[in-house]
N, C-alpha and C positions, 0 to 999 in steps of 0.2 A: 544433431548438434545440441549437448546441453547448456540450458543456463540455470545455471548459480543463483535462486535466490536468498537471498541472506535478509534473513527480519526475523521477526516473532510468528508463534504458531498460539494461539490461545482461544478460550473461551469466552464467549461473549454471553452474559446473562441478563435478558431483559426484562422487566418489570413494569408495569402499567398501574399506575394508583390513581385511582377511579376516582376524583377527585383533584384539587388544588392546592400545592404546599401550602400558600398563602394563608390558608382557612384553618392551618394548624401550628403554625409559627409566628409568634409574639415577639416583633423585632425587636421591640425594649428587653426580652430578656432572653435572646441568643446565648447568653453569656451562660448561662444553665439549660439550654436546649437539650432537652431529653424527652426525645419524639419516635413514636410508631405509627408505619404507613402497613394499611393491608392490600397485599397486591395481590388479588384473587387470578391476572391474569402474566404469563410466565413465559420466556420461552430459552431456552438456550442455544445458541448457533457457534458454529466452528469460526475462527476469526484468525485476528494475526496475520497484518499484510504479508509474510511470507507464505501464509498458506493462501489467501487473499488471491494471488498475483498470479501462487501456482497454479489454481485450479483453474483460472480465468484462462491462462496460458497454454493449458492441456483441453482445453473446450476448444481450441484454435487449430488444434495437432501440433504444437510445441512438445520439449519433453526439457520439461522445469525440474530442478534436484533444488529445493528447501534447505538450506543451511540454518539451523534454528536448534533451542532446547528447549526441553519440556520435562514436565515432571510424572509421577507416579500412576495420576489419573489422565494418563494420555489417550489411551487405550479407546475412547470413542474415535477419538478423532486420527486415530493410527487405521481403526476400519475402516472410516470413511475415506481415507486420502488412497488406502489400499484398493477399494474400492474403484477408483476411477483413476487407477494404474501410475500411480505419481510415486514416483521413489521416496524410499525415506531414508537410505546410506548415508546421506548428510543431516540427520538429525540426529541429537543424541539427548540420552532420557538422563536424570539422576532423580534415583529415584526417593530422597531425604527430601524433596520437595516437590511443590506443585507445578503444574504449566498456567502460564500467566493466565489471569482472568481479570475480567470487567465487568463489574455489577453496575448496569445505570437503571435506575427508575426515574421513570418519566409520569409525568401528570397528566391531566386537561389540557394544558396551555404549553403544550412541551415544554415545559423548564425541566431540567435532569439533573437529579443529585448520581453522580458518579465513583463508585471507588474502582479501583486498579490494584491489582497482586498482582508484583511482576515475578514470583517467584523464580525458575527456572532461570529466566530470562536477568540476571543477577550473576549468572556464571559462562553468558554467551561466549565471554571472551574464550572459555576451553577448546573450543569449536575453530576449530582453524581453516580456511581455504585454502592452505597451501597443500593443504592433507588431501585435496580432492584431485585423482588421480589425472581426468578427462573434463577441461571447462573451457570455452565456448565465447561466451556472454555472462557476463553477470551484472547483478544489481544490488546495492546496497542499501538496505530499506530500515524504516527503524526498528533500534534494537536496544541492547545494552550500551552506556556510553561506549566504554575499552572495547567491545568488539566490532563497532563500527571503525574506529580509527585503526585498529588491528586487519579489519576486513578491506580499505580500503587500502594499505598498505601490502598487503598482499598480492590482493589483484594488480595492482599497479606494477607489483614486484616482478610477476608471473609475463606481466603483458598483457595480460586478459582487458580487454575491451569492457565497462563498464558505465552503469549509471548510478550516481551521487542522489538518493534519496533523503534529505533530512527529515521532511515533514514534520511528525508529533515529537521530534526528538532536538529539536530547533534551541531548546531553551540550554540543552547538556554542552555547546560549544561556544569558545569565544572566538574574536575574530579571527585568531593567527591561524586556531585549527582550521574554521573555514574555510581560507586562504588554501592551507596548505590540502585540504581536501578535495577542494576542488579541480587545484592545480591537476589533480593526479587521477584526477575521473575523466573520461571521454563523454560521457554525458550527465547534464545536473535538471531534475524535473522538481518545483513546487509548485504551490497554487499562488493567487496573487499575493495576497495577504505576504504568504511566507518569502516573496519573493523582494518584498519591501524588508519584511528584516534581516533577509540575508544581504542587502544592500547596504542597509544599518549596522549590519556586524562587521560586514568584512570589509569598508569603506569602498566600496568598488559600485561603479553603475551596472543595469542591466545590460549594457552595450559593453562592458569589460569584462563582466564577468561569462561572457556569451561570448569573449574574445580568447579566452584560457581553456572552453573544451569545443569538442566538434559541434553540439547545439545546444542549447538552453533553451527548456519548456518550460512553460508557463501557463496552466492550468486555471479556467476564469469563468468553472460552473456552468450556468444556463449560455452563457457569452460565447462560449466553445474557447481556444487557446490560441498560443502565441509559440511558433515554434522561430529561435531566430538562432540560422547557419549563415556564416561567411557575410557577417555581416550585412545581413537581410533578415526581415521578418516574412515569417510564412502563418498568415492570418485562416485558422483551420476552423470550418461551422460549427456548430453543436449538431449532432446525430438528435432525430425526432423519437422522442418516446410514445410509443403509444398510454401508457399510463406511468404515473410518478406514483410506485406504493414503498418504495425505500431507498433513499440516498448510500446509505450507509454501505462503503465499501466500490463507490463509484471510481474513487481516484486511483484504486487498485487495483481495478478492472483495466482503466484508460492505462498503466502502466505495462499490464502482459500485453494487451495492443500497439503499443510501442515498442516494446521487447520482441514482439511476434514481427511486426514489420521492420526493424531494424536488422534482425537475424538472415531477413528473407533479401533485404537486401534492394524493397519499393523507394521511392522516392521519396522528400519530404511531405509535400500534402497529400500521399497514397496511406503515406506512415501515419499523421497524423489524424485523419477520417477514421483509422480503423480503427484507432485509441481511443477516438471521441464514441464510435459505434458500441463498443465494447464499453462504456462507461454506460450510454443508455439503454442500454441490453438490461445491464445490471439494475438500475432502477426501475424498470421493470416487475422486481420479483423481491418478497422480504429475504431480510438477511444478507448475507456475502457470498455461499456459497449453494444457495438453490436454484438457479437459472441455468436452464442447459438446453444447449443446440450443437448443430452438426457443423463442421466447417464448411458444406454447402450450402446450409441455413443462412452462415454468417454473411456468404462471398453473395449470394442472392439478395439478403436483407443489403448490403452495402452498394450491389449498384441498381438498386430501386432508388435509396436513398439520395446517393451522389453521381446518377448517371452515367456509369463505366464500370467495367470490370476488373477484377481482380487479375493480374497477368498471373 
């Protein structure tokens, strides 16, 4: 059974300055700020909750298809994905530009100066699901505005079962769209935060808007989440890390474990443990896309964890 993920596929480029902006920025004269940091230490990681989600989903024995574009320099990260047997039929390259990347250098005191090329990612909307022959499940993750609202009309179109991701892409809609987004999704996942301003957007409470698809998750960090079907809340723990060495890419993790156990067809707090386990897997290990285990690894780590097995 595949699922459809529809997001970004990009490069993440991180930067470490051995040191403190503070010690080199003169608040009084921002206005002509013109500043060099030397980042002696470097790394680049494959990113882009599409590819994010995929990889997490194929470490589970899922079989994830990427709906996403990319540009010229893809080609790292086309070996890697090829690599650990993830299709790439739903991606498509142009090759007049790049694949989105994220430059953040971080300091001392983690403050992060950030830039974002979304190149590729500027023409998502060419990329169509209705073009994808065999789908399953899908998810609709952030992207380019128009191919979001293209992708969830789609699925909707098709019938395909799906989940409403706004996340980082939160600020691209106003309320009617959400409204109308929602409507048309089987499932809607943010974190708290995001889930107060989708409350503020689309004038609707958590309790209504959790009345318009089959569940509304609500993702709440160290706290673990909030899954509420049928008018009920389903209160899911945080998964035990054995070490915190990188956050980054946790939420796209706890999604393919959502996606892996709503496919499979487990319960609600079976579904939600595995999401949560799958989030602190990930932080575990630098990066989004370097943590790997077996699907026995996973079913063994999960009822040490939470006392039962995996049916």
């Amino acid at each position: 059974m595949t699922a459809v993920i529809c997001g970004s596929l990009a490069y993440d480029t991180i930067m470490v300055f051995q040191d403190q902006f503070k010690n080199h920025i003169i608040p009084d004269q921002v206005h002509i700020l013109n500043v060099s940091f030397l980042v002696p230490a470097m790394r680049r990681e494959f990113g882009g909750c599409a590819g994010n989600i995929a990889y997490n989903l194929k470490l589970l024995g899922g079989e994830p298809m990427p709906v996403a574009t990319v540009g010229q320099d893809f080609a790292p990260y086309r070996a890697h994905l090829e690599k650990h047997g993830i299709r790439l039929d739903g991606v498509r390259q142009f090759d007049d530009q790049f694949t989105p990347q994220c430059f953040i250098t971080t300091d001392l005191d983690n403050n992060q100066i950030t830039a974002f090329h979304p190149g590729a990612m500027s023409s998502a909307q060419e990329n169509h699901v209705r073009d994808i022959a065999h789908c399953t499940f899908g998810i609709v993750a952030p992207d380019g505005r128009e191919a979001m609202l293209q992708h969830v009309d789609e699925f909707a179109a098709r019938g395909v079962p799906f989940i409403f991701d706004p996340g980082q892409a939160m600020p691209l809609f106003n309320g009617e769209e959400f409204r109308s987004m929602i409507t048309k999704a089987n499932y809607v996942i943010v974190n708290d935060y995001e889930s107060q301003l989708l409350q503020q957007r689309t004038g609707w409470s958590a309790a209504e808007i959790a009345s318009k698809v089959t569940a509304y998750i609500v993702t709440q960090g160290p706290r673990g989440s909030l899954i509420h079907v049928d008018g009920q809340t389903t209160e899911i723990p945080p998964a035990r890390e054995r070490q915190v060495v990188d956050p980054t890419g946790c939420g796209d993790a706890y999604r393919a474990g959502l996606i892996f156990g709503i496919m499979k067809g487990y319960d609600w707090p079976t579904i939600g443990r595995m999401a949560s386990l799958m989030g602190a897997l990930k932080v575990e290990h630098p990066g989004t896309q370097n943590q790997y285990f077996t699907y026995d690894q996973f079913a063994a780590e999960f009822q040490d964890q939470f006392g039962y097995a995996l049916g």
